[in-house]
C-alpha positions in Angstrom: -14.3 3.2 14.5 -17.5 1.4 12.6 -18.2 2.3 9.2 -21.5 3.8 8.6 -23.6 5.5 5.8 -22.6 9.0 6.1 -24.0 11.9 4.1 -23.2 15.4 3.0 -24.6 18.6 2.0 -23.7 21.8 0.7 -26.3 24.5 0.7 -28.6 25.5 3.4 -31.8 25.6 3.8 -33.9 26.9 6.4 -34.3 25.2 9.5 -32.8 22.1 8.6 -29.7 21.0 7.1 -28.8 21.0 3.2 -31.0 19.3 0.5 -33.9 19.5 3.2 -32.5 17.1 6.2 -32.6 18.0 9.6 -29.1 18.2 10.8 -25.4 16.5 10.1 -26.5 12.8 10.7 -27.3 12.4 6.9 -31.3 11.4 7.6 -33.0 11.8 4.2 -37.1 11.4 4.7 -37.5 8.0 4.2 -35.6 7.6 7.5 -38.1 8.7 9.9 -37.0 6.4 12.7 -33.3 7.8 12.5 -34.7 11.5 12.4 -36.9 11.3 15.3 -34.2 9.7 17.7 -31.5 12.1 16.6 -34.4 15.1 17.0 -34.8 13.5 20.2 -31.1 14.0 21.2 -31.1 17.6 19.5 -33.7 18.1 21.9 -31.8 17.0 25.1 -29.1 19.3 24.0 -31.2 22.4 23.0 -30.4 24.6 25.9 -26.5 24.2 25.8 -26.7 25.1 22.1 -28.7 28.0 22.9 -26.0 29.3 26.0 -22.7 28.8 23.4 -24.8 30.7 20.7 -25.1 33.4 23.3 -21.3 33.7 24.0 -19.6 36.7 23.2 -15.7 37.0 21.3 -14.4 35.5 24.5 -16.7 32.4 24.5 -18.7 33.5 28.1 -21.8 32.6 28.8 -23.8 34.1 31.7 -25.6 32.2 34.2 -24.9 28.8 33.0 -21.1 28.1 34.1 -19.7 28.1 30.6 -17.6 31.0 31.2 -15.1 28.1 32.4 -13.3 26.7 29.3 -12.4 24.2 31.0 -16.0 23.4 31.8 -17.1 24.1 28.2 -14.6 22.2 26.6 -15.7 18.8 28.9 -18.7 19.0 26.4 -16.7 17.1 23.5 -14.5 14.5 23.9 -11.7 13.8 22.0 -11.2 10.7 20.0 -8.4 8.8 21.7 -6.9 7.3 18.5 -7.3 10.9 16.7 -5.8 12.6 19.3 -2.8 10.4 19.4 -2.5 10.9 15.4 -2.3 14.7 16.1 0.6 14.0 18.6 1.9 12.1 15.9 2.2 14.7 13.4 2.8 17.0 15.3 6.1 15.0 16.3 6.8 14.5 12.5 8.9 15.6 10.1 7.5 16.9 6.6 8.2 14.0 4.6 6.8 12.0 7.3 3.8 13.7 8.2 2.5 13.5 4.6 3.2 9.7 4.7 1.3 9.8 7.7 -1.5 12.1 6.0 -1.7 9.5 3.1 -2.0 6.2 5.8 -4.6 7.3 7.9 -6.6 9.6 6.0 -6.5 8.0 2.4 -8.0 10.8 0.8 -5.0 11.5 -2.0 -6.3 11.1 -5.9 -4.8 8.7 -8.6 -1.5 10.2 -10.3 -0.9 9.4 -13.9 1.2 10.3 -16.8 -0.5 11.3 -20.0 0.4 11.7 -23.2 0.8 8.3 -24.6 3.9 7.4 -26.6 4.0 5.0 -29.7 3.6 1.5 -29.0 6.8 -0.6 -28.6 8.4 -3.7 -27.3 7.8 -4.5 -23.9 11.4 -5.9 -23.7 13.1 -2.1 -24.8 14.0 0.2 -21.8 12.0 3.5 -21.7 15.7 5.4 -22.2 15.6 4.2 -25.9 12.2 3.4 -26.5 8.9 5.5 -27.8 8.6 8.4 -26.9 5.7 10.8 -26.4 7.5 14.2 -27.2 6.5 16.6 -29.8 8.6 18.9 -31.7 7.4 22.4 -31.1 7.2 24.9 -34.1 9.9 28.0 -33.2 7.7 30.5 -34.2 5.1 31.9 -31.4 3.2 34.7 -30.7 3.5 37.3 -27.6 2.7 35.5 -24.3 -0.8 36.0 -23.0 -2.1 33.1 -20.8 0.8 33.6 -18.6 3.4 30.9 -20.2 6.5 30.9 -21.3 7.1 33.2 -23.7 10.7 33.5 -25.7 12.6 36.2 -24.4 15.2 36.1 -27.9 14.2 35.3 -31.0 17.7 34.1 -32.4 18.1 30.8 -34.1 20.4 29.3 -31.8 17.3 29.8 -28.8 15.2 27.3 -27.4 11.8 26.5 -28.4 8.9 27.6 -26.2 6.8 25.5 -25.0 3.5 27.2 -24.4 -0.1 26.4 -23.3 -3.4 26.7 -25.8 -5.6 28.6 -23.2 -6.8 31.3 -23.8 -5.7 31.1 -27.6 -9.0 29.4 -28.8 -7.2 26.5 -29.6 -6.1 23.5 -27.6 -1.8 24.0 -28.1 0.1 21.2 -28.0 1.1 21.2 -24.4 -2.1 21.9 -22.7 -4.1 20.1 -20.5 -7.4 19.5 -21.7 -9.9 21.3 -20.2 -11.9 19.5 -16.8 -15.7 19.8 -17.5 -16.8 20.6 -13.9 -19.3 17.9 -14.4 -19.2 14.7 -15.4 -17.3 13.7 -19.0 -19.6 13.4 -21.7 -20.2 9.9 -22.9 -19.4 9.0 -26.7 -22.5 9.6 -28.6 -22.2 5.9 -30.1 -22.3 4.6 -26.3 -24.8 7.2 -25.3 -27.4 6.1 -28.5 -27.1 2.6 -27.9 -29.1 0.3 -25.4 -26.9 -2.3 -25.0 -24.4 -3.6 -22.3 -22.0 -0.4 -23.7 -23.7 2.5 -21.8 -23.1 0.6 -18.5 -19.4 -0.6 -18.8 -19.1 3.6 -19.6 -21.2 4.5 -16.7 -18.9 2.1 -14.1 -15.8 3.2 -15.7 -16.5 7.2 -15.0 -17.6 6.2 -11.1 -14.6 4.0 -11.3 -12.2 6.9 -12.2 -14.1 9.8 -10.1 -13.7 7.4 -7.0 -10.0 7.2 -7.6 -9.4 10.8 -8.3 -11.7 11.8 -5.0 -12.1 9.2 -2.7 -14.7 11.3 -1.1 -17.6 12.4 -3.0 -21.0 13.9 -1.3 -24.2 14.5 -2.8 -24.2 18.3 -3.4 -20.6 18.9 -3.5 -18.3 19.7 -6.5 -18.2 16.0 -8.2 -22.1 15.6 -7.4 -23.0 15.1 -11.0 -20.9 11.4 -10.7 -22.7 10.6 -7.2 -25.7 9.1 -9.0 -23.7 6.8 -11.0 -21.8 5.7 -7.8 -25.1 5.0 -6.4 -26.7 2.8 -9.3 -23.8 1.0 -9.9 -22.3 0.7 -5.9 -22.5 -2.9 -5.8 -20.1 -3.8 -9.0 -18.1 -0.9 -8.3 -17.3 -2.6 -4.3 -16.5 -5.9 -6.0 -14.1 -4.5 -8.2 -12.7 -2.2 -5.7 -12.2 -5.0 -3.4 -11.1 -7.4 -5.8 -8.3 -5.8 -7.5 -7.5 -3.2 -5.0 -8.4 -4.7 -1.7 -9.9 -0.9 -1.4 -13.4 -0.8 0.8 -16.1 1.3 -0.7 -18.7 3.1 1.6 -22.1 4.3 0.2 -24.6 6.2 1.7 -27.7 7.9 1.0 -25.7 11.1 0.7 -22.1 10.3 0.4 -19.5 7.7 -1.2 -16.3 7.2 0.6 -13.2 4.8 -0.9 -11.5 4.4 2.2 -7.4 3.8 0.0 -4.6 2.0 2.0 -1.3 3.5 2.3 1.2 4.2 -0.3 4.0 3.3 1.9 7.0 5.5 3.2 8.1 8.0 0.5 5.2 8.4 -1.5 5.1 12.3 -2.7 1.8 13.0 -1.8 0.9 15.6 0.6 -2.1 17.8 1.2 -2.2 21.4 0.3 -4.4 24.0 1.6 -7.8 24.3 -0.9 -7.5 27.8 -2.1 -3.9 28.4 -1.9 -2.2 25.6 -2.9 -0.1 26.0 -0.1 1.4 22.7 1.4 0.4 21.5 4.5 3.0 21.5 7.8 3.7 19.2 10.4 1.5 21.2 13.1 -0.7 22.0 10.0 -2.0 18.3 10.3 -1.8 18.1 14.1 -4.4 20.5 14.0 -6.4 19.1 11.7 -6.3 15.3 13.2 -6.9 17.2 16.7 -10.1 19.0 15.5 -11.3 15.9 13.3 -11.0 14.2 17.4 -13.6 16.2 18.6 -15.8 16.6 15.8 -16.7 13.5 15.3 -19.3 14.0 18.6 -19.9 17.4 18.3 -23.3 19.0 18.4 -24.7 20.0 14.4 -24.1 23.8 15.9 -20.9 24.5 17.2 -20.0 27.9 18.1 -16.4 28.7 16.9 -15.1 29.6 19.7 -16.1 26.2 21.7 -14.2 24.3 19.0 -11.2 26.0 19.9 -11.2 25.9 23.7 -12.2 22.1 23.4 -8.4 22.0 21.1 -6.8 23.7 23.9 -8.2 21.7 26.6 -8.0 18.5 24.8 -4.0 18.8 23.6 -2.9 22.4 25.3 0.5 21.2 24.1 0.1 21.4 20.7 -2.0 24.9 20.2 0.0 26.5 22.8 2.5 28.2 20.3 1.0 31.7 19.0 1.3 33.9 16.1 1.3 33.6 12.4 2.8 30.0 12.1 -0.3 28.7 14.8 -2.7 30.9 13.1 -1.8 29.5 9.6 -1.6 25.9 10.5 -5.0 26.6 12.2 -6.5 28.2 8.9 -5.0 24.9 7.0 -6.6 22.5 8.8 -10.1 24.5 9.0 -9.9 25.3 5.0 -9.5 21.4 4.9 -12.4 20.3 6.8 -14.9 22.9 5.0 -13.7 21.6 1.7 -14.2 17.5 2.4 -17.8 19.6 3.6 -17.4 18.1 7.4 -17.8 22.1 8.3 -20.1 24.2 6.5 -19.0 27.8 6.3 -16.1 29.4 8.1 -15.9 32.5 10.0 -15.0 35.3 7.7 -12.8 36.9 10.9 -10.8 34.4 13.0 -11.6 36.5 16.2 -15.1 35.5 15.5 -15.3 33.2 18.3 -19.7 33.8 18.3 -19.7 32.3 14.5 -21.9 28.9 15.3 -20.2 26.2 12.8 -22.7 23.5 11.0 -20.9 20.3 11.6 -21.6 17.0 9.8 -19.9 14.6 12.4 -21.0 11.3 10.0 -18.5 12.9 7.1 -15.9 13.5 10.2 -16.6 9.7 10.8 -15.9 8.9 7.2 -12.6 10.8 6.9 -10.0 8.3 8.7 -9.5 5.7 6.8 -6.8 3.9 9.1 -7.2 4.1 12.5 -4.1 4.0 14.3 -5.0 2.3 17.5 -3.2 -1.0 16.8 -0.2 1.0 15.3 2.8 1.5 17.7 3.6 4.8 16.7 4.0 7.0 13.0 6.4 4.6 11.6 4.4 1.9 12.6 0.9 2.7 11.1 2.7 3.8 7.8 4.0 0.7 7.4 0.7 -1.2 8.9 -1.4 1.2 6.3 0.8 -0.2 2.9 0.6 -3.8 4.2 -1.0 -6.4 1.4 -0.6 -9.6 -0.3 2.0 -9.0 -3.3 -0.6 -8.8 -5.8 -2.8 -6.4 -4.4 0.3 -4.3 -3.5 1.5 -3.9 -6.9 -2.2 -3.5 -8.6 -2.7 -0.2 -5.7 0.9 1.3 -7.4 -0.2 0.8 -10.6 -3.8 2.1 -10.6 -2.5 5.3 -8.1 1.7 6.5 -9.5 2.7 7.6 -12.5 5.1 4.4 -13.1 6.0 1.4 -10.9 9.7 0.1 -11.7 10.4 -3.1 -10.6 13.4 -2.3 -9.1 11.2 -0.1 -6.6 9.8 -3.6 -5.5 10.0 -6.4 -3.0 11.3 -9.2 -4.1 7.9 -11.2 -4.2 6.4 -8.3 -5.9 8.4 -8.1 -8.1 7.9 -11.5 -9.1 4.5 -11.4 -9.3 5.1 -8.2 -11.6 7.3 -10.8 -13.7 4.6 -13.3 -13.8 1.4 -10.9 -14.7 3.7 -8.5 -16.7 0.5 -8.7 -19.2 -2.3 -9.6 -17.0 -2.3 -7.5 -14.2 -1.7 -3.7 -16.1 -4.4 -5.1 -18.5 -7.4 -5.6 -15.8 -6.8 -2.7 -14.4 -6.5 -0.3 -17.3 -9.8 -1.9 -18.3 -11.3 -1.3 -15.1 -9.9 2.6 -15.3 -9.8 3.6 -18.9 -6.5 3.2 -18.7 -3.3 2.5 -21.5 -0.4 0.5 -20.1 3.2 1.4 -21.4 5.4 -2.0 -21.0 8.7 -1.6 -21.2 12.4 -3.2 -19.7 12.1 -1.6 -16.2 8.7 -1.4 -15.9 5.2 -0.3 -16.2 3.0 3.4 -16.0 -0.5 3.0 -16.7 -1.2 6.0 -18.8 -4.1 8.7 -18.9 -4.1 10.3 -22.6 -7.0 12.3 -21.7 -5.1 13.9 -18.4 -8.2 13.8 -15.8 -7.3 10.8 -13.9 -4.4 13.2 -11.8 -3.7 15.8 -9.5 -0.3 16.6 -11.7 0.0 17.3 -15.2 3.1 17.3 -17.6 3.0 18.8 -19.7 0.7 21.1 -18.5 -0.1 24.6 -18.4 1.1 27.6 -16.7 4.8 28.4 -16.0 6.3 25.9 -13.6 4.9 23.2 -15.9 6.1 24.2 -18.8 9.6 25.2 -17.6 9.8 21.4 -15.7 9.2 20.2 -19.1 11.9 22.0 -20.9 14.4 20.9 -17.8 13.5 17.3 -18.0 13.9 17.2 -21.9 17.9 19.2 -21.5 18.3 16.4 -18.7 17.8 13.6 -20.3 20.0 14.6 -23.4 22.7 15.2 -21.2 22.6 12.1 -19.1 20.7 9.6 -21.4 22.6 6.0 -20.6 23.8 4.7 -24.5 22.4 1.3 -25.3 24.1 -1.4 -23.5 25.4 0.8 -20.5 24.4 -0.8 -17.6 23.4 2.1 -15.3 21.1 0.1 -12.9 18.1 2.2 -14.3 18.5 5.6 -12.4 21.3 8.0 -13.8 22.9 10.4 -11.3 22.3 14.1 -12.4 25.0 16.6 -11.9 24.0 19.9 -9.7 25.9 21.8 -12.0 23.8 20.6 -14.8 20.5 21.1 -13.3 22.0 24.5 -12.7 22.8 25.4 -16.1 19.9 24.0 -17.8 17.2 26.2 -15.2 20.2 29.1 -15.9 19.6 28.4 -19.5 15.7 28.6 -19.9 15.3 31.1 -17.8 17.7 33.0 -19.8 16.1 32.0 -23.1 12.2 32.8 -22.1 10.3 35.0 -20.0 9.7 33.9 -16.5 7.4 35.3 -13.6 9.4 37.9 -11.5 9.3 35.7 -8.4 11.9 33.4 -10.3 13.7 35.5 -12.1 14.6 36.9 -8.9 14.9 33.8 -6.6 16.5 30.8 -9.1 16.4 28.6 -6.0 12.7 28.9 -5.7 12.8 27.6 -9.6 14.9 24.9 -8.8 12.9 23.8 -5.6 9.7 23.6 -7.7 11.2 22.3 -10.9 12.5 19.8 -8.5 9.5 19.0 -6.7 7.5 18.7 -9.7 9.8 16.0 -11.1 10.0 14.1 -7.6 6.4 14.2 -7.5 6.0 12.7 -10.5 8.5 9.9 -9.9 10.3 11.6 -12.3 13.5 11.6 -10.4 14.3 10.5 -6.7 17.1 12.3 -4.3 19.7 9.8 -2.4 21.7 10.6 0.0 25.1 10.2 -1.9 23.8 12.8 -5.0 21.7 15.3 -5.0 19.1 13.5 -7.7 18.5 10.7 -10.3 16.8 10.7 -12.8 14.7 7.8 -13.3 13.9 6.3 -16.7 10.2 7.0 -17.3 12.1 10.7 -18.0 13.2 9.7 -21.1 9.8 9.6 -22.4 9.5 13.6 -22.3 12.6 13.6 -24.5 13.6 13.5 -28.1 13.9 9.9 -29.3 17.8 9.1 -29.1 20.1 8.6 -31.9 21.0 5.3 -31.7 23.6 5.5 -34.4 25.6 8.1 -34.2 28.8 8.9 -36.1 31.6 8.6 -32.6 31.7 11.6 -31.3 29.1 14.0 -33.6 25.7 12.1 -33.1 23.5 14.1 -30.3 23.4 11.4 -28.1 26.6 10.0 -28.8 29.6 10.1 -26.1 32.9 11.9 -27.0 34.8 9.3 -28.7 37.5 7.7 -27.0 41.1 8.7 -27.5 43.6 6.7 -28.9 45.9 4.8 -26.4 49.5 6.7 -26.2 52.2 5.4 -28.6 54.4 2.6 -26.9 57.4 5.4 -27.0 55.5 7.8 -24.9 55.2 5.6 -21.9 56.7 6.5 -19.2 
């Protein structure tokens, strides 16, 4: 599908479309010619827009023949590599449809770790390096920002770790707080009139591209969408350069259309408002509605929308109830929040409810069109492909840490050979810090805005993951000179006992006090999300050594057997007599 310069709005106005255009093809005044032709085609289909607006709950239409859905669905047409993705996810298995999410649509942010540690060697291993944890004063008040809050006061209990909100300080485990504009500039780079104010200007579009690929004119980040503008010509070379990423920019929108990450990469999209993740038929419906949307008329009446999805793939929205319902509500929720559909329908039953649609921002959504993929597998693989530098750059500037052991054999080579280089253009390009060490490199975001995930972080979950990774790593920290192959099988019976011990030791919310699984699954998840740990199919998990930097700094020379680190000592070997 060609590329074009979309646009985007977000509030209406009257007769027209938002910020004073007339309709979804993005036309600002200066572009008479492209206004007159499309009023030309709104023209043509005036009296079908007028019939569906007409329809009642069940989508009929007197007198004009659209009380056939079959005949009112022939009206949009499905885009054939679209509708093919939707077969695909809807074939998929979780893991695999947010893979195939990532490949196709490219819309996930950057994920970094914060909270740089001191500097150290690039040669020592991130088990016994530097480490960015902070001892946490025992004493602390009642909770009220929903944190942990100790649930014994003894001296043998755990410290809390809490957030700062709410508090009227910042706490030492809390996220800074997101301006929901732009960041302000330093005053020395905002006062001065030199080349500084620039360099800031290209690094903030720089990171706002990479932590939302889309951006519009009048939607949430529209305070950035100026500077993406003035400086859209350095900001493609720079993308394309080190990233090989294309960038799209309109009159009314910016689009960095990201490549894959490649099978296994954690990212997934979750519904807008609940945080809810999204499913296999979840996406289906969503690539299945993006397939007609892209030609649909500016006015669509709901319940067109959804006999054109029945007609189009009667397979996959055949299923009923809650599950279809949800998955529907997903996909919808998705599409008003990347602005392609204005406002929803307050009642689903509201088939009458005429939909604003801005097909050019449905144009800009897929980033990877699958028609010369063979199937899922195929276009994930296709959607990751690149030349071993560009490869490695895209891990670094979008995970938390890239180990070379994770890598190829030529990128890890090329890793070996720009160990310095390659981390260092692109943390200038980003804002960026980059943490060397013996396994390999995380590009780190002190001031915690360049991610979707923070730890430590705020609010329960986060702050309990943090207290599980520190007792892990204790437990299971390699001693210098062990050769563990850089991941460290974790015990289930430790991870039990450690969640067992926390929640024991501090006040958690009723929902896992009562189900210690759902802890464990979203302790878990947090960790694996963060590259953290990984699962493998011989134990449950690993922990991987990035971990370590959450933890205590180690002992290194502990007395055999009494050191906090230290293994048990050995025991003597048995006298010669004993032998059997």
């Amino acid at each position: 599908m060609e590329q074009q310069e979309y646009a985007v709005g977000a509030t209406r106005v009257a007769a027209g479309r938002p910020d004073g255009r007339a309709g979804g093809a993005g036309r600002g005044p200066a572009d008479a010619v492209l206004a007159v032709r499309e009023a030309q085609r709104g023209a043509e289909r005036g009296a079908a827009c007028r019939s569906d607006r007409e329809a009642g709950p069940g989508g009929a239409v007197a007198d004009n023949g659209a009380d056939d859905p079959q005949a009112s669905a022939e009206e949009l047409s499905p885009d054939p590599g679209l509708l093919r993705l939707a077969h695909w996810f809807a074939a998929a298995t979780p893991g695999t449809a947010d893979d195939l999410c990532t490949a196709s649509f490219g819309l996930y942010p950057a994920r970094h770790l914060g909270a740089a540690a001191a500097p150290g060697e690039p040669a020592v291993s991130w088990w016994h390096g530097p480490t960015a944890h902070a001892a946490v004063p025992r004493a602390r008040e009642a909770r009220t920002d929903g944190g942990l809050r100790r649930a014994r006061r003894d001296a043998a209990a755990l410290p809390v770790v809490r957030s700062g909100a709410k508090q009227g300080g910042p706490g030492r485990h809390r996220r800074p707080e997101r301006s929901p504009g732009l960041p302000e500039l330093p005053c020395d780079v905002q006062d001065r009139s030199g080349g500084e104010l620039p360099d800031a200007e290209r690094r903030i579009a720089a990171r706002l591209l990479l932590a939302h690929p889309l951006v519009t004119a009048s939607g949430p980040h529209a305070d950035g969408f100026p500077l993406i503008r003035r400086h859209r010509d350095w900001l493609t070379e720079r993308f394309d350069t080190l990233l090989g990423y294309r960038l799209v920019v309109g009159p009314w929108h910016a689009r960095l259309c990201k490549a894959g990450l490649g099978p296994g990469a954690a990212r997934r999209l979750e519904h807008p408002a609940t945080g809810a993740p999204f499913t296999p038929a979840g996406y289906a419906r969503l690539a299945l509605a993006l397939a007609l949307l892209v030609d649909a008329p500016e006015q669509l009446p709901y319940g067109r929308l959804l006999r054109a999805m029945r007609a189009a793939a009667p397979e996959l929205v055949a299923e009923g109830g809650e599950g279809a319902d949800a998955a529907l509500d997903m996909a919808l929720a998705a599409l008003a929040d990347w602005q392609v559909l204005g406002e929803l329908p307050t009642d689903p039953g509201d088939t009458a409810f005429v939909l604003t649609v801005d097909r050019e921002l449905a144009r800009a959504v897929p980033a990877g069109p699958p028609a010369l993929a063979d199937d899922a597998a195929d276009l994930i693989r296709r959607a990751a492909e690149a030349e071993p530098g560009t490869a490695v750059r895209r891990l670094l500037a979008e995970t938390p840490a890239v180990l070379a052991a994770d890598l190829p054999e030529d990128q890890r080579e090329w890793l070996r050979e720009h160990r310095l280089s390659g981390p260092a253009a692109l943390a200038e390009f980003l804002g960026l810090e980059a943490e060397l060490r013996a396994e390999g490199v995380a590009l780190l975001d002190p001031a915690a805005e360049l991610t979707d995930l923070a730890l430590p972080g705020a609010g329960t979950l986060a702050q309990a993951t943090l207290l599980l990774v520190e007792r892990l790593v204790e437990e299971v920290r390699p001693l210098p000179g062990e050769d563990t192959g850089g991941d460290v099988p974790i015990p289930d019976a430790l991870i039990d006992g450690a969640l067992g011990d926390i929640a024991d030791d501090h006040d958690l919310p009723a929902r896992y006090l009562a189900d210690r699984t759902a802890l464990r699954r979203d302790a878990l998840g947090l960790l694996h999300r963060l590259n953290l740990i990984t699962p493998t199919p011989r134990t449950t998990w690993l922990l991987r050594p990035p971990a370590a930097r959450y933890a205590p700094a180690p002992d290194l020379r502990p007395t055999p057997g009494t050191g906090r680190h230290s293994r048990p000592a050995a025991p003597p070997p048995p006298h010669e007599g004993m032998r059997a």
